[in-house]
N, C-alpha and C positions, 0 to 999 in steps of 0.2 A: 539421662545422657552423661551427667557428669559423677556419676558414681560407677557407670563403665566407663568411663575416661582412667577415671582413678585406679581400678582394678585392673585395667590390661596396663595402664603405668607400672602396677607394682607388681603385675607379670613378667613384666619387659625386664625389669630392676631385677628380680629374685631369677629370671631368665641368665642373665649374665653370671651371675655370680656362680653360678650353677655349671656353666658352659667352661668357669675355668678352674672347676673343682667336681672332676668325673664323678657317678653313680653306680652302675653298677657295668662291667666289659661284657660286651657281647662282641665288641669290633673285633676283627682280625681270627678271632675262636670259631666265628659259625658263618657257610660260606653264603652269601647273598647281602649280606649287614652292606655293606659300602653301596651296594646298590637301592639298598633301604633308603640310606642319605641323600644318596644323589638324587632320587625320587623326591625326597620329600624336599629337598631344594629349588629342585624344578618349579612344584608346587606352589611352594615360596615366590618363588620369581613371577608363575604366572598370576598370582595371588597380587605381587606389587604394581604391576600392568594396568590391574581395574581401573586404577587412578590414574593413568598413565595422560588420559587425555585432558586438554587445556582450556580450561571454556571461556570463550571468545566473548571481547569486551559488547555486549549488548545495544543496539542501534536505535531497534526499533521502542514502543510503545506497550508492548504485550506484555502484561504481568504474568500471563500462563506462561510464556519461555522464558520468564526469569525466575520463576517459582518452581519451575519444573527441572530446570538445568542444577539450581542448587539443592534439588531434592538427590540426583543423580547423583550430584558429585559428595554428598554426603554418604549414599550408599558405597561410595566407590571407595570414599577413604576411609570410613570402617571395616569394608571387607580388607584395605590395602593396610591396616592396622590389625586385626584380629588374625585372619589368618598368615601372614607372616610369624605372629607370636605360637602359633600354636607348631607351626613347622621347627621354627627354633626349638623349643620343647621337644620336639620327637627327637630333632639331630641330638638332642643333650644326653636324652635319654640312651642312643645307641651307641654312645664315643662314651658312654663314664664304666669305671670298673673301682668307685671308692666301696662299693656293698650297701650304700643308704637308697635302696631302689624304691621305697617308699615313699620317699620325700622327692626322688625324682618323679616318677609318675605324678606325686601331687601337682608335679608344672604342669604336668600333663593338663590334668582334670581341670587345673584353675584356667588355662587358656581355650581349652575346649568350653567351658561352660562359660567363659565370656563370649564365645564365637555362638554358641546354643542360643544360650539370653537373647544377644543381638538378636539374631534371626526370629525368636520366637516374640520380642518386645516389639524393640526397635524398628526389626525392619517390615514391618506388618505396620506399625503406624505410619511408616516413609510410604510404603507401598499405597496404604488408605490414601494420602494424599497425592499421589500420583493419578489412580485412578480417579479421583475428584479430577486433578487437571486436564488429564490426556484419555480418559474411560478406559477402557480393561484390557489394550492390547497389553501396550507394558508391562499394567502391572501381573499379567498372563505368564507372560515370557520372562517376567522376573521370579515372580511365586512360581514355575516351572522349574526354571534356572536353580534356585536354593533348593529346592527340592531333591531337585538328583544332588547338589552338596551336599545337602543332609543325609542323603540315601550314603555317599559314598564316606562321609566321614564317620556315621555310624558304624558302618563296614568296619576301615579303622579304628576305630573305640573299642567294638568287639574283639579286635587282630592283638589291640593292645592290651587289652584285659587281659588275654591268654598270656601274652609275651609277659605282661608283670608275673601273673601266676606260675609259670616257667620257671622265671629269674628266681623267683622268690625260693623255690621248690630247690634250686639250683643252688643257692644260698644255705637253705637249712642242710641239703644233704653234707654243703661242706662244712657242718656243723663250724662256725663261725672262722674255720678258715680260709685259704686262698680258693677259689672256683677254676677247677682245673676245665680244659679242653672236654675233658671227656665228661663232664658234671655238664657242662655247658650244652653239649650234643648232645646229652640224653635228654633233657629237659628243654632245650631251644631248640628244639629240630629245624632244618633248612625249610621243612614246606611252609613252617609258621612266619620262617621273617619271607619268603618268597611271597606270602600269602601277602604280608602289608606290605609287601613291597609293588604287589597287583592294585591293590585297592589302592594305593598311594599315585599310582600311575593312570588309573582309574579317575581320581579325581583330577589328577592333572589334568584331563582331558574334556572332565565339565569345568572350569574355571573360565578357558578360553571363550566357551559359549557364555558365560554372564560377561565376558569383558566385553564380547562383540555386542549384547543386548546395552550396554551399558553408554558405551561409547559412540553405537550405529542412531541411537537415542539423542546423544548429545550432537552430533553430528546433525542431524535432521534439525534440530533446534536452531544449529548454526545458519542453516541454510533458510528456516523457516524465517529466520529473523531476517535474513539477508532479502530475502523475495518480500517481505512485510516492507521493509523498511525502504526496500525499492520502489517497490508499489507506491507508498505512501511519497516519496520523493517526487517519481511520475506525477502523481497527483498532483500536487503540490503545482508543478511545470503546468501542468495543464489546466490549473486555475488560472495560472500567471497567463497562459500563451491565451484563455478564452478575455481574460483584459486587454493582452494586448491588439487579439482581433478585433474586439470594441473600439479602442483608442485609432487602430488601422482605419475601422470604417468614419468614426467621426473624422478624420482627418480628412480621406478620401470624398464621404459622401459630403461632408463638406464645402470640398473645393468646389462639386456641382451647385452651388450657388455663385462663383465668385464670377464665368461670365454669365450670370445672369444680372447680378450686380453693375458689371462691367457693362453690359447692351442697354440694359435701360439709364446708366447714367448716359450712356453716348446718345441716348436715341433725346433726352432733356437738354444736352449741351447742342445737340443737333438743330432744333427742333423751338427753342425758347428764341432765340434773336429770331427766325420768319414768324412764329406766334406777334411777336413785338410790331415785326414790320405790318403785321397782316392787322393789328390792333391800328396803329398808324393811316391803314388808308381806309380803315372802315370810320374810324374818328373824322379825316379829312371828307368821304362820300355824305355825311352828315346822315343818313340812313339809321333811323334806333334800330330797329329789328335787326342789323348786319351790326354793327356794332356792339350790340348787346352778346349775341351769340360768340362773336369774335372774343370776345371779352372774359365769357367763361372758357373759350378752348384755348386762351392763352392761361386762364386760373388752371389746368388740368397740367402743364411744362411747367408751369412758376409751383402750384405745390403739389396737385395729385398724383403725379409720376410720382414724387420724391417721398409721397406719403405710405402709398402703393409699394415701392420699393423697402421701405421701412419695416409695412407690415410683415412684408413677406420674411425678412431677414430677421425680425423678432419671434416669427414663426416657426422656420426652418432650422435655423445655426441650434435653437432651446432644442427641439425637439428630437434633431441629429442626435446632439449629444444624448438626447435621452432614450435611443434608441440606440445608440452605444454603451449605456450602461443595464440594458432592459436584462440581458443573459445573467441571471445569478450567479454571482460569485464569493457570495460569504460563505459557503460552506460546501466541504469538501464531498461531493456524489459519491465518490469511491468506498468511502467508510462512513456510513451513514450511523447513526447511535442504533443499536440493536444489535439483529445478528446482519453481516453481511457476509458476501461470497469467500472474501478475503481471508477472512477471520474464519471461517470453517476450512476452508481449504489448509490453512496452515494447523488447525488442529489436529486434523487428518494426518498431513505428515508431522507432527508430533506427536502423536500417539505409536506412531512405528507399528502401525498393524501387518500383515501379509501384502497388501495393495498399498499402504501409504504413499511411497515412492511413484507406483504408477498410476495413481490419481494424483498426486501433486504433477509429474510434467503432462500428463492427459488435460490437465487442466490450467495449469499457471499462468501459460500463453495467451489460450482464449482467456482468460479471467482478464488477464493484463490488456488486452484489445479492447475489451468491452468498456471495460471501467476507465480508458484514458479517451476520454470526449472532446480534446482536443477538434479535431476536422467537425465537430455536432458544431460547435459555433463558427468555424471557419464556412462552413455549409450552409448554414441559417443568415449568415451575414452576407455571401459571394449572391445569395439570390435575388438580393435587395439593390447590390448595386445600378443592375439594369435597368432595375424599375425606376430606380431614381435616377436615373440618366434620362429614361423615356420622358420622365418629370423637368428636368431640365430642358430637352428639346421640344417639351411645349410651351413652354415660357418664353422661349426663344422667339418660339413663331406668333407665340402671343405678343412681346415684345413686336417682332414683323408687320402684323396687321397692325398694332396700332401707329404704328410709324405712316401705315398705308393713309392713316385716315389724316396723321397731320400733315404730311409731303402737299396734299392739295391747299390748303387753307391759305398757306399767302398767296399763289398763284389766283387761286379765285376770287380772292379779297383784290387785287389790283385790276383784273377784267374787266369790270364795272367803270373804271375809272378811266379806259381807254378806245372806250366809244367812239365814231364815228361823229360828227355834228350832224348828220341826221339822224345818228338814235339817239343826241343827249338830253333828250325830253324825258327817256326811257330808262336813265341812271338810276331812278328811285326802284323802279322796276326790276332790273336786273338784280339789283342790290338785295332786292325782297327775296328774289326766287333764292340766290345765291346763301340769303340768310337762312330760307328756309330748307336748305340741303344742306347747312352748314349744323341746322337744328338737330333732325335725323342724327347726324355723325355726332354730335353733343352728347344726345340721351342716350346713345350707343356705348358711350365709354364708361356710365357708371357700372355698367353691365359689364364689360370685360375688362374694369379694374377689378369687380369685385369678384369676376370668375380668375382672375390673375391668382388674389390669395385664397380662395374657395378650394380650387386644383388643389392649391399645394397642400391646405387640410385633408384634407380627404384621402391624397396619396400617401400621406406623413401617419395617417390613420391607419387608413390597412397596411402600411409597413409595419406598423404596431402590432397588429392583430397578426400580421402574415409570420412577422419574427416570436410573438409567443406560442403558438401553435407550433409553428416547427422545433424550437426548443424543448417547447412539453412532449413534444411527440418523441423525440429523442429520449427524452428523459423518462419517461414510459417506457417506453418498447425496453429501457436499461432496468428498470425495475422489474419489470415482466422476467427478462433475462436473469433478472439476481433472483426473485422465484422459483425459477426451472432450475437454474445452477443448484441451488443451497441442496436439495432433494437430490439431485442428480450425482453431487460430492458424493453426498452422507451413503448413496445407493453403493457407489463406487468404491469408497474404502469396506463397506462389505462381502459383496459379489466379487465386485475384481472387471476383469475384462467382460465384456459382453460377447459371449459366444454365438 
């Protein structure tokens, strides 16, 4: 590359000097020559174009659109270097009338054989790398594209070969002197410059087709970055929004402990002064059996409520939270390491094939639905809250009954004490029965303390199980779809539409 750097430099340099110290007149002697120029101007101009486009400061991650755009834009500025040089050289050649028409044409040949080189070196090894990037539409439409160039500027080479040979011919007749009008016409006839003036217009006409491959290319890039880089943004949100659904529920499912918290301290604050009083008149009935019982149902207000209630909230509050952080969120579903949906689909419209374009929007949309999972944890998590509501309003009514069972205990602790003096023979008596129904309700509560925190393992459990299942299931059915997808692209930018 840098010894065609240097040679279309010392093109460009021995170009000027040339352009202001004419060769051989053809202008203004033989009719068509101005249209020659303006042609090969044209040329020129759409020659400068190639380059013409800007390529856009790069967002995303992909090394294929950034290896692929500066591959472009290298072809673009050599073609928007070489051939400009070789137009110059023709105009020189048609505007000079010094007689050195040998050393003009040599512009000729040194600019054209940089433009050949290029093409046959240079851009075969651009093009090699391109098809590595993007596979073979590009470099199709590129290797097409030079091809009619080379078709049309051979054309030319040939038109010029004749026109030196003319000049030349044109020259010796006037045995070293001035090349009159009529020396000129015999030997430069109009169909010869009309001819390069065809093939010159001729090419004019494939330039514009490489600029469009060239820049419809870049273009696609711009866009493929933008949809990557979007995507991956989306993403990004939709990690953040599946934490903040986490954070949502533990806050929420949360609170579903706080009146339960609230009932059973009210139901201890309730409940411990008649425990106290009901301790008081089985102490004063002197009765061990009513006393004794009395004694452990005020032990269940003084600390088994309060131990009970502990268990629970060391239970619940860990496991919420860990039930809020169950949804995976280190790593981004969208763009998994390998091949993903994303990443073929943007190769597709980078490669610029015949469907690119309409497999990129056939598919963008859906890609972009499937892959942002946002509502997958919003959905996994709205299912749980009821169940954990139903969870709180059994505790509730657990709280309930057991209130049922302490609301009697002073009252029947004092009955005994308000006998009759003809049943107070029978105070030990009543006192028994009373202990012994008081017994019952005793053995009862280690059973529905212990189904108190029991429940709430077990729902706290299959919320566990119910929230992995339904995440994986999602996250399945998304893999499944990244399956069918990736096939269904690659189908797509072949085929085209499904007839």
């Amino acid at each position: 590359m840098y010894a065609l750097a240097v040679s279309v430099a010392l093109a460009c340099t021995v170009l000027q000097v040339a352009y202001s110290r004419p060769d051989f007149g053809i202008r203004g002697t033989i009719d068509g020559v101005s249209n020659v120029n303006s042609r090969a101007i044209l040329v020129k101009e759409y020659f400068l174009r190639v380059n013409d486009y800007i390529i856009p400061d790069q967002k995303s991650d992909i090394a294929t659109l950034r290896d692929a755009a500066k591959t472009l834009q290298a072809i673009g500025q050599s073609v928007n270097s070489l051939g400009p040089a070789l137009m110059d050289a023709l105009t020189t050649a048609t505007d000079n009338d010094s007689g050195d028409v040998n050393a003009t044409f040599a512009l000729i040949d040194m600019a054209r054989l940089n433009f050949e080189g290029y093409v046959e070196i240079n851009l075969n090894e651009q093009i090699l790398n391109l098809n590595t990037l993007l596979g073979m539409h590009v470099r199709d439409q590129l290797v097409d594209d030079f091809y009619h160039i080379s078709n049309r500027l051979t054309a030319v080479n040939n038109t010029l070969g004749q026109l030196q040979s003319a000049v030349v011919a044109a020259n010796n007749a006037a045995s070293g002197g001035p090349v009159s009008q009529d020396l000129i016409r015999q030997f430069v006839n109009a169909d010869l410059v009309a001819q390069l003036s065809r093939h010159l217009t001729l090419l004019a006409y494939r330039i514009p087709v490489l600029t469009y491959t060239v820049t419809s290319s870049l273009e696609n890039i711009e866009q493929a970055d933008a949809y990557y880089y979007g995507l991956v943004q989306d993403s990004d949100r939709v990690l953040n929004e599946i934490e903040t659904s986490g954070d949502e529920f533990n806050m929420l499912a949360g609170n579903y402990s706080l009146l339960v918290e609230q009932q059973m301290n009210q139901l201890i604050a309730d409940y411990k002064p008649e425990l106290s009083l009901a301790n008081d008149w089985a102490t004063a009935l002197n009765v061990t059996a009513l006393a004794t019982v009395v004694t452990n149902l005020k032990n269940v207000t003084d600390a088994k409520l309060a131990e009970t209630l502990k268990a629970y909230k060391d239970l619940y509050l860990p496991a919420i939270l860990a039930l809020s952080r169950l949804l995976p969120i280190e790593s981004n579903f969208s763009f998994l390491t390998g091949e993903n949906p994303a990443a073929v689909l943007v190769g597709v419209l980078i490669a610029n094939g015949p469907f690119s374009r309409f497999c990129f929007w056939k598919y963008s949309s859906l890609l972009h639905n499937i892959l942002l999972t946002s509502n997958f944890a919003a959905e996994c998590y709205d299912r749980e809250y009821n169940r954990l509501s139903t969870l709180q309003q059994a505790l509730l009514l657990q709280i309930e009954l057991i209130s049922y069972s302490l609301e009697i205990v002073n009252p029947y602790s004092v009955v005994c004490g308000f006998l009759p003096p003809s049943a107070a023979l029978r105070t030990e008596q009543c006192a028994n029965e009373i202990a012994s129904y008081f017994n019952i309700i005793s053995n009862d509560f280690s059973s529905k303390l212990g189904a108190f925190v029991n429940l709430t393992s077990i729902e706290l459990n299959a919320s566990k199980q119910r929230l992995s299942v339904c995440w994986t299931a999602k996250i399945q059915s998304t893999f499944v779809e990244y399956q069918t997808l990736i096939p269904e692209i690659r189908n797509c930018s072949v085929t085209g539409p499904e007839l």
